[in-house]
SETIZA-507928 format. One record per residue (C-alpha): x, z, y; residue in three letters. Coordinates in steps of 0.02 Angstrom, whole numbers, plus 50000, padded with zeros to 5 digits. Example, Ala and Ser with C-alpha at 12.3 -4.5 7.8 and 13.67 -1.06 7.14 Angstrom:
% residues 2
((50615; 50390; 49775); "Ala")
((50684; 50357; 49947); "Ser")
% end
This chain:
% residues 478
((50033; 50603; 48818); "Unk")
((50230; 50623; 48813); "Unk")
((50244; 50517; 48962); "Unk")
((50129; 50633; 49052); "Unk")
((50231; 50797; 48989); "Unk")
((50398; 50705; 49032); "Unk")
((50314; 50665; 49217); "Unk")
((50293; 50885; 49234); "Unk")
((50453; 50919; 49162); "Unk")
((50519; 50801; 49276); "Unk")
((50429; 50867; 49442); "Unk")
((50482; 51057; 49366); "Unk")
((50681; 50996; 49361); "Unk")
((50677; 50944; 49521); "Unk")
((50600; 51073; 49592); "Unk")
((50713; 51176; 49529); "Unk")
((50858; 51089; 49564); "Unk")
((50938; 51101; 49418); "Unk")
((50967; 50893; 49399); "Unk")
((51085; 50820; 49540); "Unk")
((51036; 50642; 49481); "Unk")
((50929; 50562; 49366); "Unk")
((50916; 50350; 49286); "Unk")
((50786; 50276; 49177); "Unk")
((50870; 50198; 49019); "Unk")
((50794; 50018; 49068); "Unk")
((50897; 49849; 49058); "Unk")
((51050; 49894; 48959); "Unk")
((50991; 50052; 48916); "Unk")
((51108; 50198; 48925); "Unk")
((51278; 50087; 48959); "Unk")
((51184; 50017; 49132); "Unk")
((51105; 50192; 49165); "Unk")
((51288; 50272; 49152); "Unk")
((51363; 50151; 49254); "Unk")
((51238; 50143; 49392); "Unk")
((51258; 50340; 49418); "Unk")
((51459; 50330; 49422); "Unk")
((51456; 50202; 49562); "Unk")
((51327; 50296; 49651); "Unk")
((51437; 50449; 49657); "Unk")
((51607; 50359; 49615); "Unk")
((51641; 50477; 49486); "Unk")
((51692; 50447; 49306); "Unk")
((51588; 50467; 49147); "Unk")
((51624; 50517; 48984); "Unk")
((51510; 50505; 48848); "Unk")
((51521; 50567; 48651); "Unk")
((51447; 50440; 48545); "Unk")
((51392; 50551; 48395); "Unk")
((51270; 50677; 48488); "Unk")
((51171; 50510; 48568); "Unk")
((50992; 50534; 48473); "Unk")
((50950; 50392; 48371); "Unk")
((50771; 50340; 48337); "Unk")
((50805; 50241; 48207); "Unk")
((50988; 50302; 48099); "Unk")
((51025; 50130; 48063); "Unk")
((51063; 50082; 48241); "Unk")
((51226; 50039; 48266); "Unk")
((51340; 50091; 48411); "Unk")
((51299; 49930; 48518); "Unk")
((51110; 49929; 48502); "Unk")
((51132; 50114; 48538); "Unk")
((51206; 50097; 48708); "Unk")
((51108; 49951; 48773); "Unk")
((50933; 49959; 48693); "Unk")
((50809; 49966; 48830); "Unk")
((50690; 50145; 48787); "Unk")
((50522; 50193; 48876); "Unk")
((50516; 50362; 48930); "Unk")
((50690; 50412; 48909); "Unk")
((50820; 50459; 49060); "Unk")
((51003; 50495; 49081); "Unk")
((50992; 50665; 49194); "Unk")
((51164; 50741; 49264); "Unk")
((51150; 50933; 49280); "Unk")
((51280; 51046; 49389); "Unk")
((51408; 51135; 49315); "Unk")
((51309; 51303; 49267); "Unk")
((51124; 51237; 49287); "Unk")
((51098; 51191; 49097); "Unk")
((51040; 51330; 49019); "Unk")
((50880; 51323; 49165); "Unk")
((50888; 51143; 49135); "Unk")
((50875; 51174; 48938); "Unk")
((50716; 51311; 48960); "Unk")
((50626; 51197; 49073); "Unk")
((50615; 51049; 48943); "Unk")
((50584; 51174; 48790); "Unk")
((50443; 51229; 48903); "Unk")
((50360; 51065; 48890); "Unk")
((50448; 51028; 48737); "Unk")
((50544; 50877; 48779); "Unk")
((50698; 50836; 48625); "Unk")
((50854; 50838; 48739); "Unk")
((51046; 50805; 48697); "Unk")
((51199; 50857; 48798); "Unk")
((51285; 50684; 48752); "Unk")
((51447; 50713; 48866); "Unk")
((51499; 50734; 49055); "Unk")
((51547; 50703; 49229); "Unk")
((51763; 50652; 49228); "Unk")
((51861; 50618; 49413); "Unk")
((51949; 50470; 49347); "Unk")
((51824; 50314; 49399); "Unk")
((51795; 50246; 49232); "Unk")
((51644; 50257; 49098); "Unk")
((51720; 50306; 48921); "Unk")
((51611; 50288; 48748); "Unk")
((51725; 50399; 48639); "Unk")
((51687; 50442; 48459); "Unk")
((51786; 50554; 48334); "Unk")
((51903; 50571; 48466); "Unk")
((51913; 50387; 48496); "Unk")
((51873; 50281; 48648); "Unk")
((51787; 50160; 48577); "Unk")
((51738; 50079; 48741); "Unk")
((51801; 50099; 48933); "Unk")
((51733; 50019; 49085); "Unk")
((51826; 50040; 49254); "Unk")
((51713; 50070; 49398); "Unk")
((51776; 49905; 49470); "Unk")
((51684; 49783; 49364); "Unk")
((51533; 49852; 49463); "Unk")
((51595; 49722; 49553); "Unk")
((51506; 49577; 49437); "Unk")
((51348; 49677; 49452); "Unk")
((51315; 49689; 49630); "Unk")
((51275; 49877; 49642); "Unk")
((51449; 49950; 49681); "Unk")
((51469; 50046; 49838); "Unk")
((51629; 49996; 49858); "Unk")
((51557; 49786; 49877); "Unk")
((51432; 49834; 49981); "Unk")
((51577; 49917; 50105); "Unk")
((51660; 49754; 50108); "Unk")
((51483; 49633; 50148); "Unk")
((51497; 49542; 50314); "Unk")
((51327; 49581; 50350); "Unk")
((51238; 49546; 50514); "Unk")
((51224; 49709; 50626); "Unk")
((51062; 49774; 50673); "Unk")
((51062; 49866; 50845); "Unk")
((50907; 49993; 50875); "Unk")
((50807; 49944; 51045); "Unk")
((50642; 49965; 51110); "Unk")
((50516; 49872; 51193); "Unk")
((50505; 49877; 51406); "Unk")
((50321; 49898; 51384); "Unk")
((50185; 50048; 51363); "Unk")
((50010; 50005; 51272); "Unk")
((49947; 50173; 51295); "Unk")
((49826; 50080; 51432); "Unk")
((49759; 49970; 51273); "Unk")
((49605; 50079; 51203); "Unk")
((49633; 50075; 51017); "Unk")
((49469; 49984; 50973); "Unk")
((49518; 49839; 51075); "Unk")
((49699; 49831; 50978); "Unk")
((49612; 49852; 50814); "Unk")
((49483; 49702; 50878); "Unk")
((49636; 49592; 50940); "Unk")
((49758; 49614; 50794); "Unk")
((49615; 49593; 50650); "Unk")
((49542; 49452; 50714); "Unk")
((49712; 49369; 50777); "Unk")
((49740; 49189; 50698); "Unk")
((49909; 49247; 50610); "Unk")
((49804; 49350; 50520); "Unk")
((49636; 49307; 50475); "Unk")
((49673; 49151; 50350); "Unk")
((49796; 49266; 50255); "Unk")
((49655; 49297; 50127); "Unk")
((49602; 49134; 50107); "Unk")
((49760; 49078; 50065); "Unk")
((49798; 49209; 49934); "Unk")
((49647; 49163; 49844); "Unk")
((49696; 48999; 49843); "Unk")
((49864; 49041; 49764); "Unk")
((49770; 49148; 49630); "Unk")
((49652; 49028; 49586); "Unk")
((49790; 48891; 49555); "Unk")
((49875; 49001; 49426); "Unk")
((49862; 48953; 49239); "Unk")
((49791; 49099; 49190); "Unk")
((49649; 49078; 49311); "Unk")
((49598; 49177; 49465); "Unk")
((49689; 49349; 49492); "Unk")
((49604; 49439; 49632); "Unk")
((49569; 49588; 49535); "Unk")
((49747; 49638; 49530); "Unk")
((49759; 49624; 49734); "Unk")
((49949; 49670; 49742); "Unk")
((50080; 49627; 49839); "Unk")
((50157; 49466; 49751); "Unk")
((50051; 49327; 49679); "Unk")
((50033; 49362; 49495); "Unk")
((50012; 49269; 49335); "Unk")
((49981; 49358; 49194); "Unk")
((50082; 49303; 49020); "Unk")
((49946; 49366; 48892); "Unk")
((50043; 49325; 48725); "Unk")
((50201; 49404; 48813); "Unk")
((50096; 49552; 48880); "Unk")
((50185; 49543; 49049); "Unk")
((50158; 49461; 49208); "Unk")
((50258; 49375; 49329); "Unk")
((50279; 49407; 49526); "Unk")
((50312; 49297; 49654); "Unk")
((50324; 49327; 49823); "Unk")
((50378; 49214; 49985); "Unk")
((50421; 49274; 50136); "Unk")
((50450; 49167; 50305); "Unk")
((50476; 49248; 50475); "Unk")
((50479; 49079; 50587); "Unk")
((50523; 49177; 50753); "Unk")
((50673; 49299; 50686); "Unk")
((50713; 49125; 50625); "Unk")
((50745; 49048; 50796); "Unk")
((50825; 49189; 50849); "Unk")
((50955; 49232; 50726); "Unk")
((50937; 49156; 50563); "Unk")
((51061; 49270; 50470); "Unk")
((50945; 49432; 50510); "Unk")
((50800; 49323; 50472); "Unk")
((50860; 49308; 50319); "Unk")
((50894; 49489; 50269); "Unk")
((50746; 49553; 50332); "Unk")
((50636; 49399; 50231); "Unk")
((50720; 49428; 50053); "Unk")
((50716; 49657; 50088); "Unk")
((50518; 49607; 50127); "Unk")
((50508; 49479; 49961); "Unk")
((50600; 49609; 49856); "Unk")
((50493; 49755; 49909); "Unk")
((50314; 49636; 49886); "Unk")
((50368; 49630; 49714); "Unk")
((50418; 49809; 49671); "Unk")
((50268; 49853; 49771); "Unk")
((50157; 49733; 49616); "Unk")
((50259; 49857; 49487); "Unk")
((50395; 49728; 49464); "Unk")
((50587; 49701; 49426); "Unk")
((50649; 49568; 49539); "Unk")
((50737; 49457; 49439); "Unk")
((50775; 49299; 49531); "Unk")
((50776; 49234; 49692); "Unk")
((50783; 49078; 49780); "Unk")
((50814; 49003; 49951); "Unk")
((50736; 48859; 50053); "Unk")
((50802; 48805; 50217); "Unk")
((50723; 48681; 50336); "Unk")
((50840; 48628; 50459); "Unk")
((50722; 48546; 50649); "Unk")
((50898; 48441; 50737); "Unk")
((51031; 48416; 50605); "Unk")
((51161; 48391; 50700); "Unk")
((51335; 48474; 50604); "Unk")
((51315; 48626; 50692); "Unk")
((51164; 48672; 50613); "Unk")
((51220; 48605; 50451); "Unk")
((51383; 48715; 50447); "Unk")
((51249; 48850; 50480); "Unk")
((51170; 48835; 50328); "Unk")
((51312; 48832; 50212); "Unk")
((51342; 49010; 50307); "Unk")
((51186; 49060; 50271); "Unk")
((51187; 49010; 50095); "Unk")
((51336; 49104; 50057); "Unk")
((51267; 49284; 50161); "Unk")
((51104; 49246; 50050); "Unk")
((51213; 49239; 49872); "Unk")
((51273; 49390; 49942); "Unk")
((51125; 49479; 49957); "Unk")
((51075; 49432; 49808); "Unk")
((51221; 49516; 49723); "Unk")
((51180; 49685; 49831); "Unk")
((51015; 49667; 49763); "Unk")
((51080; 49634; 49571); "Unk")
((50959; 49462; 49551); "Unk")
((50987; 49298; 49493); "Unk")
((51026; 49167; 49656); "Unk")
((50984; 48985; 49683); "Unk")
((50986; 48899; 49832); "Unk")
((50905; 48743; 49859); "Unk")
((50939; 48597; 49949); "Unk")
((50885; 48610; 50112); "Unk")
((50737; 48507; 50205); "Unk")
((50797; 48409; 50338); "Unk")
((50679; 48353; 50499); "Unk")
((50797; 48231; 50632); "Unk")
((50730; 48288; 50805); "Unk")
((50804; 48228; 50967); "Unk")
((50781; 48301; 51154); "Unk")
((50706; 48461; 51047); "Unk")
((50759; 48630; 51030); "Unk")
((50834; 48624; 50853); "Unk")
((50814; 48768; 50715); "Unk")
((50845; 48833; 50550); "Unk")
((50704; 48913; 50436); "Unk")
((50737; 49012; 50290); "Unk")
((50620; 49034; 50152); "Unk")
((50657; 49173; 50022); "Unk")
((50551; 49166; 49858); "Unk")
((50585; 49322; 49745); "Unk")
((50525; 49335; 49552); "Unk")
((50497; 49496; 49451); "Unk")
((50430; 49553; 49286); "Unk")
((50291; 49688; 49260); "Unk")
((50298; 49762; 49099); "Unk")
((50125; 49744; 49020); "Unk")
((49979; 49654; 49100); "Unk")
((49911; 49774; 49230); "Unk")
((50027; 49776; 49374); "Unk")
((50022; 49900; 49529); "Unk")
((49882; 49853; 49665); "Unk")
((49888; 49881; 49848); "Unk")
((49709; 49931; 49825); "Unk")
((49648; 50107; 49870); "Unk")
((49571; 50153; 49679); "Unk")
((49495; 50329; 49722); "Unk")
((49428; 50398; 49870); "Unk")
((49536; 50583; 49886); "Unk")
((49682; 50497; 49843); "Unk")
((49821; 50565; 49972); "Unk")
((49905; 50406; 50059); "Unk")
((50061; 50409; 50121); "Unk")
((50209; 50308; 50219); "Unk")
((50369; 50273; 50143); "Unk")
((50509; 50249; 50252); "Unk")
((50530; 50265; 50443); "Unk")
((50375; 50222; 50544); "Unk")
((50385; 50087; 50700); "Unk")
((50442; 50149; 50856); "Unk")
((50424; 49995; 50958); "Unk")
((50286; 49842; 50977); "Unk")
((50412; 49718; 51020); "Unk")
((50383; 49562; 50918); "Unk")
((50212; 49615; 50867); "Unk")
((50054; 49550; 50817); "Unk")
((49987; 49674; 50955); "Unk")
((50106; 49620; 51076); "Unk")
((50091; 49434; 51052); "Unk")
((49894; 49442; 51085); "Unk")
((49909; 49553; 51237); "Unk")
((50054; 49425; 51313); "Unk")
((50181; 49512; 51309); "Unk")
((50289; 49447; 51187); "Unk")
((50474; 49465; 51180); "Unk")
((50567; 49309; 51109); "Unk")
((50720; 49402; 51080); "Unk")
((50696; 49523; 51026); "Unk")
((50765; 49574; 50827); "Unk")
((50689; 49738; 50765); "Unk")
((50821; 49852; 50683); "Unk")
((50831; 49842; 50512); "Unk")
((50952; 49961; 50399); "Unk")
((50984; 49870; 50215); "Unk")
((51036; 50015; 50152); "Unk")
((50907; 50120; 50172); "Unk")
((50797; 50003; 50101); "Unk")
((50885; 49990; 49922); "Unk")
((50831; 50166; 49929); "Unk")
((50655; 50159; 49970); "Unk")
((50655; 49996; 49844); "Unk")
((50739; 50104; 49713); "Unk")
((50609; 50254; 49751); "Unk")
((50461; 50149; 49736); "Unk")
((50494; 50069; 49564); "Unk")
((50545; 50250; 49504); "Unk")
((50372; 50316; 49547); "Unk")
((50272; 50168; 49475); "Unk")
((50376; 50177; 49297); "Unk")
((50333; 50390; 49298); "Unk")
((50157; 50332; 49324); "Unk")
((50156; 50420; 49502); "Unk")
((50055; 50313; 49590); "Unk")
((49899; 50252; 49603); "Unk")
((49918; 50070; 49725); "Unk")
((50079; 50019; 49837); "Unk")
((50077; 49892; 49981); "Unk")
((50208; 49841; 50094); "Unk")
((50188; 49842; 50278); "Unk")
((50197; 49668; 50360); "Unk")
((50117; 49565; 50494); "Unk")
((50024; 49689; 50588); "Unk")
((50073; 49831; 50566); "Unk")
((50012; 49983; 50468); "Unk")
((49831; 49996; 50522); "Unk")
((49803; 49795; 50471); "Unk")
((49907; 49844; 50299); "Unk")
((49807; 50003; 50254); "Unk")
((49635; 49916; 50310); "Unk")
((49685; 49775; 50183); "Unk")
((49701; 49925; 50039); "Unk")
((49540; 49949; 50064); "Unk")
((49483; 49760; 50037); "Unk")
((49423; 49763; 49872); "Unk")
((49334; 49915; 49841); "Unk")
((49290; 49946; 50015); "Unk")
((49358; 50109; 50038); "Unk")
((49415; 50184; 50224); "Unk")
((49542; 50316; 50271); "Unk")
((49588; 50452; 50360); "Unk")
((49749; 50475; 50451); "Unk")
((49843; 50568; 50580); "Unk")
((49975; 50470; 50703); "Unk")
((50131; 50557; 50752); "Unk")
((50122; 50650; 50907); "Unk")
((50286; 50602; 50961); "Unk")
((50237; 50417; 50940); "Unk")
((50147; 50320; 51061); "Unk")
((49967; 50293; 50933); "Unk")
((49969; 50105; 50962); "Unk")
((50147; 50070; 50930); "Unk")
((50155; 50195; 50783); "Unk")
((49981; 50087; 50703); "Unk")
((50029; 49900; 50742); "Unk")
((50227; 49908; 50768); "Unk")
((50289; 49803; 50634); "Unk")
((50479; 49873; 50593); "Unk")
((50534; 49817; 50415); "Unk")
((50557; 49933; 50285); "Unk")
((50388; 50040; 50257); "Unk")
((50279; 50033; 50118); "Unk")
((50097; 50147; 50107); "Unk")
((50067; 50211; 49940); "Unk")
((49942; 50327; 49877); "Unk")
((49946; 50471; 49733); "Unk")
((49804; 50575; 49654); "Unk")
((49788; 50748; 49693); "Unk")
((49821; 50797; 49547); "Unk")
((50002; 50712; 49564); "Unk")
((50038; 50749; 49729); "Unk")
((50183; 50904; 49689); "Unk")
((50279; 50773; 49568); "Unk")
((50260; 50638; 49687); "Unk")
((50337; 50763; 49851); "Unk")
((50456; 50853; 49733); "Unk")
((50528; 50684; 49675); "Unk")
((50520; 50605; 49869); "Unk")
((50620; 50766; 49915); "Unk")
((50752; 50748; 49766); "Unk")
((50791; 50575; 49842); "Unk")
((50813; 50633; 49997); "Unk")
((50691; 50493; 50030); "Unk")
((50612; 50464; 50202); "Unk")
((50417; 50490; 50191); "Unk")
((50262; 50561; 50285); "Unk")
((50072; 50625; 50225); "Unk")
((49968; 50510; 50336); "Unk")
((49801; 50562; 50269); "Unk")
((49680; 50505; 50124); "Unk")
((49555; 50387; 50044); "Unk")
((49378; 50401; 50114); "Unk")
((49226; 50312; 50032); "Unk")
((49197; 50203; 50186); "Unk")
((49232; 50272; 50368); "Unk")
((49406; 50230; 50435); "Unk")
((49466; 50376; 50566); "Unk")
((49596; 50407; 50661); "Unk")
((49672; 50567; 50746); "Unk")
((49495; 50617; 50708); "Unk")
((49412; 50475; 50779); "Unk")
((49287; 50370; 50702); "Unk")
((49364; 50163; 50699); "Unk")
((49186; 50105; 50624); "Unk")
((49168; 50066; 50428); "Unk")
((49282; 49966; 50306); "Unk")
((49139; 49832; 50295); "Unk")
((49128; 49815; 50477); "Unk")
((49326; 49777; 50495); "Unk")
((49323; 49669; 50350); "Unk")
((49214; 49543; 50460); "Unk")
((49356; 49520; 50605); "Unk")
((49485; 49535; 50477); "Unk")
((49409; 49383; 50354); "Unk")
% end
């Protein structure tokens, strides 16, 4: 019940604007929380120890600053705002504390009876991986924005729904995953249907996620993007399964290993510890496979496997639960086939070509996601892959056949803007009855996202247009 009168008074603050930014007290509990938000807005932090609330008085100042507490955040208010801030949560009667405030010097101070008891310079962010000022000095690959040389518009959209569905990339995918599930200890898993593989840790009352991502022909091309774009896609399978990722791990193949391609990998090891420390997970890399292959085009693949944690033992699913339920697309929707499913079957594929990819931007969506599934926001989650986002949304309806209704963009060719396959978009979908909090808190984020329709009990449309029945697409999909 407080979690759901936290959620309004949330959706109410924002709407209001009287909170400029806003942390969960999580891993490390309020010292991580205070630190995140100062190297977000390089500012420094000062906080009094005494007005902290304690839930239990015999906590002492450590367990204080790092114990990890459900349903309590770290909010920063402008200068002026708190007395709105301070009616809104007597309103829904949410305890509040004014424990200190926003400093110019760079540093986070814990003072106490006029003491600073503890003081962390914005520069040990360093360690952590989130600090703006690491990410400025990455070496990362650049990602220049193209598009393709071709129009589909000729291709009728029930003969690119035919093609891509019943394409060979695609149709084992479910085969595959039950496979996976059913080898898990804890027996088969379908019923969860999310993103990453899961195994659920009954005693523990948590589950673990694992997801693996491989993209064999960014691979060939540059392995370095292929890379990036493989461990943003792990990390987002997991937090799309209501997951922290917590580790991740690397596995190279190298086809030819001549000392070229072996000086390659040590490259790519090092860029993939460093995403790893943008990310803030645990890195291993492992030693790579090696395949000797003369008078053949040689080539390095990159594996990425990413593990999370899901508190409790019923993560997110990327199944559609309710038919009403408003769907929407998180991030910024294709603009191009090139290197598509769609593409590939109609013969037109481009071997070079490297969709653009901002890493950036996806921390955000990545951060925005696992913010919505801890306020309880949202109701299934699913990245977009292989496909596109007609394949990916027709897949949320997989398990209890439900359809969908959507609109395309008018300013997007309808083909391109269902099976383009540009990293970085995830389709989620909110009750009515959340739908405010969820656009209020999308809009406080400044977060890039679009309506695209809602859940229907069976028929799949499009730009009103009837595609034919969840059932029916199941068949060519299967």
């Amino acid at each position: 019940m407080f979690a759901k009168q936290l959620d309004f008074a949330l959706g109410e603050l924002l709407k209001a604007e009287v909170i400029a930014e806003v942390e969960p007290l999580n891993t490390l509990g309020l010292l991580k929380a205070a630190l995140a938000i100062a190297l977000r807005w390089n500012v420094g932090i000062s906080i009094n120890a005494h007005k902290i609330p304690l839930g239990i008085d015999s906590c002492t100042l450590p367990e204080v600053l790092i114990s990890e507490t459900l349903n309590r955040l770290l909010v920063i208010s402008p200068l002026g705002m708190e007395s709105l801030l301070e009616v809104i949560l007597e309103k829904w009667d949410i305890p509040y504390s004014k424990i200190g405030c926003v400093e110019e010097n760079e540093e986070l101070q814990i003072e106490m009876d006029g003491k600073t008891l503890v003081a962390i310079n914005l520069e040990v962010a360093d360690r952590l991986g989130v600090s703006k000022e690491h990410v400025g000095k990455s070496s990362m690959p650049i990602f220049e924005k193209s598009v393709g040389e071709w129009n589909s518009s000729n291709v009728a959209l029930p003969d690119a729904i035919r093609l891509v569905l019943s394409s060979s990339s695609l149709s084992p995918k479910i085969w595959f995953r039950e496979q996976f599930d059913s080898s898990l200890l804890s027996g088969p898993n379908l019923s969860n249907s999310s993103d990453a593989g899961i195994s659920v840790l009954t005693e523990a009352k948590r589950c673990i996620a694992l997801a693996q991502v491989l993209n064999p022909r960014i691979s060939q091309i540059d392995s370095d993007k292929s890379l990036i774009i493989s461990f943003a896609e792990a990390t987002r399978k997991v937090i799309c399964s209501g997951g922290i990722p917590m580790q991740a791990s690397l596995m190279p193949a190298i086809f030819g290993a001549d000392n070229e391609q072996k000086n390659k990998v040590v490259g790519l090891e090092q860029l993939f510890y460093q995403v790893s420390e943008l990310w803030g997970v645990a890195a291993a890399a492992q030693s790579p496979f090696v395949k000797l292959r003369e008078g053949h085009h040689s080539a390095i693949f990159s594996a990425v496997s990413v593990l999370g944690v899901v508190d409790g033992d019923a993560p997110l699913s990327r199944s559609f639960r309710d038919k009403g339920d408003m769907i929407y697309l998180l991030g910024n929707p294709a603009t191009s086939l090139a290197g598509s499913e769609l593409e590939i079957c109609l013969g037109h594929s481009n071997a070079s070509y490297i969709p653009f990819f901002d890493i950036y931007q996806e921390l955000r969506l990545q951060k925005a996601l696992l913010q919505l599934y801890r306020l309880g926001i949202l109701n299934s989650a699913h990245s977009v892959g292989r496909g596109g986002l007609f394949t990916s949304l027709v897949e949320c309806g997989h398990l209890n056949s439900l359809g969908f209704d959507i609109t395309t963009d008018s300013e997007i060719e309808t083909n391109t803007f269902l099976f383009g396959e540009s990293p970085g978009m995830a389709v989620v979908t909110v009750s009515p009855s959340r739908e405010v909090q969820f656009i209020d808190f999308m809009v406080a984020l400044q977060q890039n996202f679009r309506t695209l329709g809602h859940v229907t009990k069976a028929e799949i449309r499009v730009d009103d247009i009837s595609c034919g029945f969840i059932n029916d697409l199941q068949k060519l999909y299967v």
